[in-house]
C-alpha positions as CSV (number, residue, x, y, z in Angstrom):
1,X,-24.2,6.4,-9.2
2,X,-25.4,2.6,-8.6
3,X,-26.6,2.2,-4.7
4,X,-26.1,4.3,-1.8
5,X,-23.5,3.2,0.0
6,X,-22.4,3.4,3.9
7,X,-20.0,5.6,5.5
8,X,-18.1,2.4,6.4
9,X,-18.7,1.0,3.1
10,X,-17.3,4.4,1.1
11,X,-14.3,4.2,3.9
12,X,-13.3,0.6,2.5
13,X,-13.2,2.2,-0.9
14,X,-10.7,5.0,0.3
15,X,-8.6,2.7,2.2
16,X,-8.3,0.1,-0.9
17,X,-7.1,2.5,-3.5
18,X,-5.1,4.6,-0.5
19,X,-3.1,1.3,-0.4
20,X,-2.6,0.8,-4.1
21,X,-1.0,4.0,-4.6
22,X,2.6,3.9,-5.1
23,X,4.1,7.4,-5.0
24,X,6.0,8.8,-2.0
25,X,3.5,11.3,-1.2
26,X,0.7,9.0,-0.6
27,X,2.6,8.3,2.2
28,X,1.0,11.3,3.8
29,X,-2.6,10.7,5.5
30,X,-4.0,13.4,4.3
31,X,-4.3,11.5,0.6
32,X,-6.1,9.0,2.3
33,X,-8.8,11.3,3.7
34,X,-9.1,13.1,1.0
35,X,-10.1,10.5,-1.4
36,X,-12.7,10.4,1.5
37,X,-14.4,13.4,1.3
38,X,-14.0,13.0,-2.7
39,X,-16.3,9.7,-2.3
40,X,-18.4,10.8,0.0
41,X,-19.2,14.1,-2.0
42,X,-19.6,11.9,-4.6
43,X,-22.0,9.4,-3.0
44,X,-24.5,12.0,-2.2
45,X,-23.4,12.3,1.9
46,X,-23.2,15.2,4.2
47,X,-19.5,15.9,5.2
48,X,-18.1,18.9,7.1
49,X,-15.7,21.5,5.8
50,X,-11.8,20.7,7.0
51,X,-11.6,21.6,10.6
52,X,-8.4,21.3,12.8
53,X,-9.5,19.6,16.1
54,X,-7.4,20.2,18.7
55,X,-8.9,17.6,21.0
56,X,-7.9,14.9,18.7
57,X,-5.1,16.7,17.3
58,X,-6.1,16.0,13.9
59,X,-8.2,17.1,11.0
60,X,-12.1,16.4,11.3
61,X,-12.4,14.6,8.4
62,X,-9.6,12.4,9.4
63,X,-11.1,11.7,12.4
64,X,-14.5,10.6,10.7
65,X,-12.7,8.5,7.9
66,X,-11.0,6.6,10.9
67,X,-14.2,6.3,12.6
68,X,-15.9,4.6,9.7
69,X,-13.3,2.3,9.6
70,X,-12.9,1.1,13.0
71,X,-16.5,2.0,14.8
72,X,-17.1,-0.7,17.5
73,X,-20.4,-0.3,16.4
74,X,-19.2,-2.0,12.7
75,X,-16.6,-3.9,13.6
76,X,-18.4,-7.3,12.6
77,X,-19.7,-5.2,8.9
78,X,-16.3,-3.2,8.3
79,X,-15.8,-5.2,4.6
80,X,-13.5,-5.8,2.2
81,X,-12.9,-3.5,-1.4
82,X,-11.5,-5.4,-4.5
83,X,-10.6,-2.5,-6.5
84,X,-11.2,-4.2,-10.4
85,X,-10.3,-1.0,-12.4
86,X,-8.9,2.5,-12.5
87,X,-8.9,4.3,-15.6
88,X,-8.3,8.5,-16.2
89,X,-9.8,10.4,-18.7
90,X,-9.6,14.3,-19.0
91,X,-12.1,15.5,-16.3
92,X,-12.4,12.3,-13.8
93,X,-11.3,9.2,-12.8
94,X,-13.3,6.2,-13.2
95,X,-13.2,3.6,-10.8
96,X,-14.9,-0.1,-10.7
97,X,-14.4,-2.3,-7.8
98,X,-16.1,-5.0,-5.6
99,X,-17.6,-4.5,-1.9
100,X,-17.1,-8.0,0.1
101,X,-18.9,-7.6,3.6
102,X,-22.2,-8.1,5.5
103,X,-23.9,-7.2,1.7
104,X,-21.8,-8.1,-1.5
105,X,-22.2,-5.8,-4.6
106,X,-20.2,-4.3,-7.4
107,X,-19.5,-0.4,-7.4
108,X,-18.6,2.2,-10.3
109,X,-17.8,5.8,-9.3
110,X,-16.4,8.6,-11.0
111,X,-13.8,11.1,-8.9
112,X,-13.8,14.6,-10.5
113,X,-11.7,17.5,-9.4
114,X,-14.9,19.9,-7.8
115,X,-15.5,16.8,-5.3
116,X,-12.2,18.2,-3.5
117,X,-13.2,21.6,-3.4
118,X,-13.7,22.9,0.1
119,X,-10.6,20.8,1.0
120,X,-7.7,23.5,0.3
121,X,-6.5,25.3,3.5
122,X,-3.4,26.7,4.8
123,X,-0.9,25.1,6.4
124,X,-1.5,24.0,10.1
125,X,2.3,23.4,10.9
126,X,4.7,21.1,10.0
127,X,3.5,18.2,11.3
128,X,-0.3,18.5,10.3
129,X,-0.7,19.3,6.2
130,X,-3.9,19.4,4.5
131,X,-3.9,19.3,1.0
132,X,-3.1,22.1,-1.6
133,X,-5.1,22.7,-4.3
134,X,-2.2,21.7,-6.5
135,X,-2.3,18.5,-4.7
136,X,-5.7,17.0,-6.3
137,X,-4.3,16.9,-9.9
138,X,-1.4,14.6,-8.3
139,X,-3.8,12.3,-6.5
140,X,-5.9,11.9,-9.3
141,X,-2.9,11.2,-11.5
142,X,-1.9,8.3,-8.8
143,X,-5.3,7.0,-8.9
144,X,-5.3,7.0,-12.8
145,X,-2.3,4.9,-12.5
146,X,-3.0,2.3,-10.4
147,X,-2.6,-0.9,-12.4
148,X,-4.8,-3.8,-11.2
149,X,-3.7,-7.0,-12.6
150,X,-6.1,-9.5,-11.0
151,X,-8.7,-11.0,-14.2
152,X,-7.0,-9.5,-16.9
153,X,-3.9,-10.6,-19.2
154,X,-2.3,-7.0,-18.7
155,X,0.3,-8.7,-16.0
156,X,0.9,-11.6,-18.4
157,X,1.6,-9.1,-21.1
158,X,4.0,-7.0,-19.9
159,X,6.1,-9.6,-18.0
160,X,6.3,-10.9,-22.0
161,X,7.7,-7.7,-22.7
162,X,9.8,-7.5,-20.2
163,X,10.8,-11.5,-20.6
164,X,11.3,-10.6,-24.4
165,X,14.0,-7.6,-23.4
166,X,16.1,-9.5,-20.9
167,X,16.7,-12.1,-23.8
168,X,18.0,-9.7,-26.3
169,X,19.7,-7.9,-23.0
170,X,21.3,-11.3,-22.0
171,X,23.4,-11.9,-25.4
172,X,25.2,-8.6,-24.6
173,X,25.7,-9.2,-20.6
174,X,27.3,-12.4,-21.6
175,X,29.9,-11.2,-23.7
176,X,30.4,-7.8,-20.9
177,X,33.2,-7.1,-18.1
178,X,32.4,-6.4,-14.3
179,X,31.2,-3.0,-14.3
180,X,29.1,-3.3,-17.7
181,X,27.2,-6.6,-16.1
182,X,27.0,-4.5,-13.0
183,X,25.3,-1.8,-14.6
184,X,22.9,-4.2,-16.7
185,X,21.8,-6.3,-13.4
186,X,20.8,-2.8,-12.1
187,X,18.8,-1.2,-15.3
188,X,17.1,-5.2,-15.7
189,X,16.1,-4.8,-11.6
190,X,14.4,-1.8,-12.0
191,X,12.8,-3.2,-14.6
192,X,11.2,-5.7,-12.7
193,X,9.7,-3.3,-10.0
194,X,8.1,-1.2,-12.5
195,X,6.0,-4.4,-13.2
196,X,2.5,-4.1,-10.9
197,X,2.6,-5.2,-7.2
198,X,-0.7,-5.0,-6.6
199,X,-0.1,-5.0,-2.4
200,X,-3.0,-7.8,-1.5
201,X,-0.8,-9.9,-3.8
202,X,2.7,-9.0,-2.7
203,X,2.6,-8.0,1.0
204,X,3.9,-10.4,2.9
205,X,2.4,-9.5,6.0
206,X,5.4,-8.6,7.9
207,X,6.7,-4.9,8.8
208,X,9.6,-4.3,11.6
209,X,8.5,-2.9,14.9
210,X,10.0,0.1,14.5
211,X,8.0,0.7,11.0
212,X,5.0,-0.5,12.8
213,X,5.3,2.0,15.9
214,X,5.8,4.7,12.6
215,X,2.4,3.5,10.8
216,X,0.8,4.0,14.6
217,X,2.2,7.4,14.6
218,X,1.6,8.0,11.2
219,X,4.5,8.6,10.1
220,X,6.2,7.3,6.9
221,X,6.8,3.5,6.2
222,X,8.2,2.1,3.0
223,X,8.2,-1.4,1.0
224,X,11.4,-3.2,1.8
225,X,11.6,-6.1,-1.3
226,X,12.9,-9.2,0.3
227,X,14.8,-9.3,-3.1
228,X,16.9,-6.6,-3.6
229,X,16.2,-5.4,-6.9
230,X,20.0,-5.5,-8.1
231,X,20.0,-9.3,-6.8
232,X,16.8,-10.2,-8.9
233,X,18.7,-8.5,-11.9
234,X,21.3,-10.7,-11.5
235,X,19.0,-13.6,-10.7
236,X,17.3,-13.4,-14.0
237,X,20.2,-12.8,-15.9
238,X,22.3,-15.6,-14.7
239,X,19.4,-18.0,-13.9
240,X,16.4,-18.1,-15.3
241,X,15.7,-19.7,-19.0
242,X,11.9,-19.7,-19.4
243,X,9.2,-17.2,-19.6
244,X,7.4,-19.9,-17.5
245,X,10.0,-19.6,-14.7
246,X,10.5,-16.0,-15.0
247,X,6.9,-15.2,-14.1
248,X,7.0,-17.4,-11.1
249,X,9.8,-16.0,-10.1
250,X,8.4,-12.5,-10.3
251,X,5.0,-13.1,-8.7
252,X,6.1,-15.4,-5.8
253,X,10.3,-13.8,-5.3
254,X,11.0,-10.3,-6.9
255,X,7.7,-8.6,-5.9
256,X,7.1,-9.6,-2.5
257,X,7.5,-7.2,0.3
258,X,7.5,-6.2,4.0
259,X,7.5,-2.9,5.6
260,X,10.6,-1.2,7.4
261,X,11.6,2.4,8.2
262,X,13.2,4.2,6.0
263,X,16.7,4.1,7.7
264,X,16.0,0.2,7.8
265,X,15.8,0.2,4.2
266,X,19.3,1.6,3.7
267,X,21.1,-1.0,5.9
268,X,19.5,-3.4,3.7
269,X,20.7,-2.5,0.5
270,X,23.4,-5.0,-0.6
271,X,23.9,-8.2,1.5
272,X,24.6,-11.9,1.5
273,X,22.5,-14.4,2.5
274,X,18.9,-14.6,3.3
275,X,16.8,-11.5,3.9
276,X,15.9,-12.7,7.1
277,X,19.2,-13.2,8.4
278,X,20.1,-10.1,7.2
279,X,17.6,-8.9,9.6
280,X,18.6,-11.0,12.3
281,X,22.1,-9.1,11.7
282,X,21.6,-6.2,11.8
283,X,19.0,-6.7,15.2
284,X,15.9,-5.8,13.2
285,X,12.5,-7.5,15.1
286,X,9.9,-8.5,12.8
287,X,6.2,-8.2,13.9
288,X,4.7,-10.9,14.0
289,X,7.0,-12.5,15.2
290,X,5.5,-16.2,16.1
291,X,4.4,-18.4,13.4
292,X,2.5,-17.5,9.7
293,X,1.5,-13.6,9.2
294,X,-2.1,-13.1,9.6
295,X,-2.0,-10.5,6.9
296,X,-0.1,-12.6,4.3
297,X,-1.5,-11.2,0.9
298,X,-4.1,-9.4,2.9
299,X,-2.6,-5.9,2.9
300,X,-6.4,-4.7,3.5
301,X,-6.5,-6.6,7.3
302,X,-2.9,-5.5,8.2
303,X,-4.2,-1.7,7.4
304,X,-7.6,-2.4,9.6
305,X,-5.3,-3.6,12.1
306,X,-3.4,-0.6,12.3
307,X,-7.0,1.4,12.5
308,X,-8.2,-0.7,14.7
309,X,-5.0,-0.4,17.0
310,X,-3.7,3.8,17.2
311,X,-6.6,4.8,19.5
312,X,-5.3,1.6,22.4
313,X,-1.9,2.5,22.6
314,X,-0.2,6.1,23.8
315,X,0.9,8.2,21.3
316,X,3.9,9.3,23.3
317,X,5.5,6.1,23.6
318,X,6.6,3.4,21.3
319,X,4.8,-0.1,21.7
320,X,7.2,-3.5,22.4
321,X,7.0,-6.4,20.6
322,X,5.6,-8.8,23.5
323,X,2.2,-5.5,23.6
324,X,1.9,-5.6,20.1
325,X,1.8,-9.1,19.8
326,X,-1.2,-8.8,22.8
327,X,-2.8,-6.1,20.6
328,X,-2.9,-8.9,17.2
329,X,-4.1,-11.6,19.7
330,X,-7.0,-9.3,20.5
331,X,-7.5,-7.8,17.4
332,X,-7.7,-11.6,16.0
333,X,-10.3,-12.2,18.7
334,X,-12.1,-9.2,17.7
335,X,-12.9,-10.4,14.2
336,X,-14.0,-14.2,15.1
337,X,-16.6,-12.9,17.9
């Protein structure tokens, strides 16, 4: 282990690869807390054993990981985490990353399996879920996987690869009817998104209000493309000529999202136009909604936001545009003090 590190510090860690995980289930909080308690086992510090708290109607741990992200007491300190590499051998996974806040350093930590012991426990109820022991294997598998393409040629080289395929794709789609070019436009999209979108790269620092009144609550959110991937299929297909283009088009088009509800993202499946008049159509309110996004490619502030925000608003209602827009104003304030 290189330094000891801050509660606050170790929190940024598990918030930066919480948000690079990809897989539905990370969508569940728990993950997030639980990488947690893996790093601060691992870091040497003195955490408690899960504990339901009925006071804050949520798990202990939870309640301390939020805390070290959003203490008034560190608000000024709370840093940024550059996550620079993830890579999974048999018993652990090794992580390397960057720390950008009131001290800069480089980190390297190992996650191993026996730093989530202690976290198993039954179900609470439907609502609340801890992990399962057969939980850990998953989370370490996501956290093997996460692909961070920032300083190395591994982006470059498999946008090749792909670029490569769509030429050789391309002779047949020419010569193809309706439903065959249908078909290839959707197999050549889902191509493209299993490229990396790495989320401080691709977020564009917009959700709807009703996803954002679901991340307050906790409850799922999901990564609505503002390309559909069907479209960018065709796009490439019918469009694009150089490997030059095609990797603009896939780091500033295909890969760059907002957030919606679920049920959102179904209404927006096929459509004509723009994305944002789509939304407009369909009476969808993005937040925020006057002038650039704050968080554009800064996934990491939109997510502090969200921290920072949960314990000012009531949990029983959902917040309107015109507070939530009060609540960035002050947030913004917050952070320039």
């Amino acid at each position: 282990m290189d330094k000891k590190l801050f509660n606050y510090e170790i929190a940024a860690i598990a918030e930066a690869l919480y948000s690079e995980l990809e897989i539905i289930e990370a969508s569940r909080s728990a993950w997030a807390f639980s990488i947690y308690y893996a790093l601060m086992k691992c870091y040497g510090h003195d955490i408690p054993m899960p504990k339901w708290k009925d006071k804050y109607k949520q798990w202990n741990i939870d309640h301390l990981y939020r805390g070290s992200l959003s203490s008034k007491s560190k608000q000024k300190l709370i840093p940024g985490c550059n996550i620079i590499n993830c890579k999974k051998n048999k018993k652990a996974v090794l992580i390397k990353g960057e720390i950008n806040g009131s001290r800069d350093f480089g980190f390297e930590v190992s996650i191993e399996k026996k730093y989530f012991n202690g976290l198993y426990t039954p179900v609470v109820n439907e609502t609340h879920l801890f992990i399962l022991e057969s939980e850990v294997d998953e989370i370490l598998n996501a956290l093997g996987e996460i692909t961070i393409t920032e300083n190395t040629g591994s982006q470059s080289c498999k946008i090749t690869a792909l670029w490569q395929l769509v030429n050789e794709i391309r002779k047949v789609y020419d010569d193809t009817g309706k439903d065959e070019k249908d078909f290839i436009e959707t197999v050549i999209g889902a191509a493209i998104f299993y490229l990396p979108h790495p989320v401080n790269e691709c977020f564009n620092g917009y959700s709807s209000i009703s996803a954002l009144n679901n991340a307050l609550k906790e409850k799922r959110i999901v990564k609505e493309h503002l390309f559909p991937r069907k479209r960018a299929g065709k796009d490439v297909l019918e469009k694009v000529y150089t490997k030059e283009e095609f990797y603009s088009k896939v780091k500033n088009e295909y890969r760059i999202f907002m957030y919606l509800t679920s049920e959102e993202n179904k209404l927006t499946i096929n459509y004509e136009g723009t994305h944002n008049e789509e939304l407009k159509r369909l009476h969808i309110q993005k937040f925020p909604k006057n002038g650039n996004s704050p968080f554009d490619k800064n996934h990491t502030l939109y997510k502090n936001f969200i921290c920072w925000a949960k314990p000012k608003i009531s949990k029983n209602k959902d917040v309107t545009i015109d507070e939530v827009e009060q609540l960035l104003s002050e947030f913004i304030q917050s952070r320039n003090k």
